[in-house]
C-alpha positions as CSV (number, residue, x, y, z in Angstrom):
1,X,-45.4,284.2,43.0
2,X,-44.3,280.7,43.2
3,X,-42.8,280.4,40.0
4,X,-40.8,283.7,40.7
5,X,-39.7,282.5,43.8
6,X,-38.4,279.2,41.8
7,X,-36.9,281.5,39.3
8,X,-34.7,283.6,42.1
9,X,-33.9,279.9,43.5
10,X,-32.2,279.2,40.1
11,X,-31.1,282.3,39.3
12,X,-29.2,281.7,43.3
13,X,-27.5,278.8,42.4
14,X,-26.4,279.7,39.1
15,X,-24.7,282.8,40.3
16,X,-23.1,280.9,43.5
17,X,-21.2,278.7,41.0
18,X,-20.0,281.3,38.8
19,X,-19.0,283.5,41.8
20,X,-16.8,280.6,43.3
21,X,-15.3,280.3,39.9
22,X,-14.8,283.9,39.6
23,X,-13.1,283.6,42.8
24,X,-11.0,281.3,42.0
25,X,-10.0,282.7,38.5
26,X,-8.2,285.3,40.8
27,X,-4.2,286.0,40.8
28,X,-3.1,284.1,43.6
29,X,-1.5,286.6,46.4
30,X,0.7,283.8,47.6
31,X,0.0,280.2,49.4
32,X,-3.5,279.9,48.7
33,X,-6.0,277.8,46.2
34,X,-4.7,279.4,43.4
35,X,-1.1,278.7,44.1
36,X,-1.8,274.8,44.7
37,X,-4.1,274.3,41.1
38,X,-0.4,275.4,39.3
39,X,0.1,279.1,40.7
40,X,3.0,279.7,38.0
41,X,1.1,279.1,35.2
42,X,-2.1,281.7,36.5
43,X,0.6,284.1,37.6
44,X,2.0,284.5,33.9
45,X,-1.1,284.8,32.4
46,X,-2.6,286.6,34.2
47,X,-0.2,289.5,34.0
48,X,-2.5,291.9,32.5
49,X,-4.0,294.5,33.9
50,X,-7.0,294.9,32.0
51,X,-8.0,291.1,32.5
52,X,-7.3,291.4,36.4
53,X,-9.5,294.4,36.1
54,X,-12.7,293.0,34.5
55,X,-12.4,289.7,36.6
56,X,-12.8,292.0,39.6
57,X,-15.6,293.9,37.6
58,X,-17.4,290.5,36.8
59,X,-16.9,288.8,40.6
60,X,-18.1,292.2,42.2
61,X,-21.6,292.3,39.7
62,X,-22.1,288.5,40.4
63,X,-21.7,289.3,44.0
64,X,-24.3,292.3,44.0
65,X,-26.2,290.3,42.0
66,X,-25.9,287.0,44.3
67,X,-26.9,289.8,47.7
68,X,-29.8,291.1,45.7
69,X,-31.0,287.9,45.2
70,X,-30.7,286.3,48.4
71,X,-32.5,289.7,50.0
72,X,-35.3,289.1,47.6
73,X,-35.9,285.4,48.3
74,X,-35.4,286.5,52.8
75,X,-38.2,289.3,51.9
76,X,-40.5,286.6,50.5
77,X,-39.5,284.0,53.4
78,X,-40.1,287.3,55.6
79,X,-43.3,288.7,54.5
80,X,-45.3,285.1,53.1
81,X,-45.4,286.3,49.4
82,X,-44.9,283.1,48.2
């Protein structure tokens, strides 16, 4: 169990990174990270639809993912499994 625990502990921290970067991938709604990191350039590329879209789609299954995860590792914390 202990190297399954250490797994879900990498597994964590991997999708904490990406989900802050997914986060901040997002189109700026106005005065916040994204409009200080050059809002004008994100806000024209980012004009698409479709990309918007699946960057919602990917931060929303990292999330899930991240939640799954951290349930997991509080079950095993919980319960003494590892």
């Amino acid at each position: 169990m202990a190297a399954l625990q250490t797994a879900l502990l990498v597994l964590l921290a991997i999708t904490s990174v990406l989900l802050v970067l997914m986060i901040l991938l997002h189109k700026g709604r106005g005065g916040g990270v994204a409009d200080m990191f050059g809002g004008g350039v994100t806000s024209s590329m980012s004009s698409s639809g479709v990309a918007e879209r699946n960057l919602n789609r990917i931060t929303i299954a990292l999330g899930l993912v991240w939640v799954g995860v951290i349930i997991i590792l509080g079950l095993f914390n919980r319960f003494g499994w590892a």
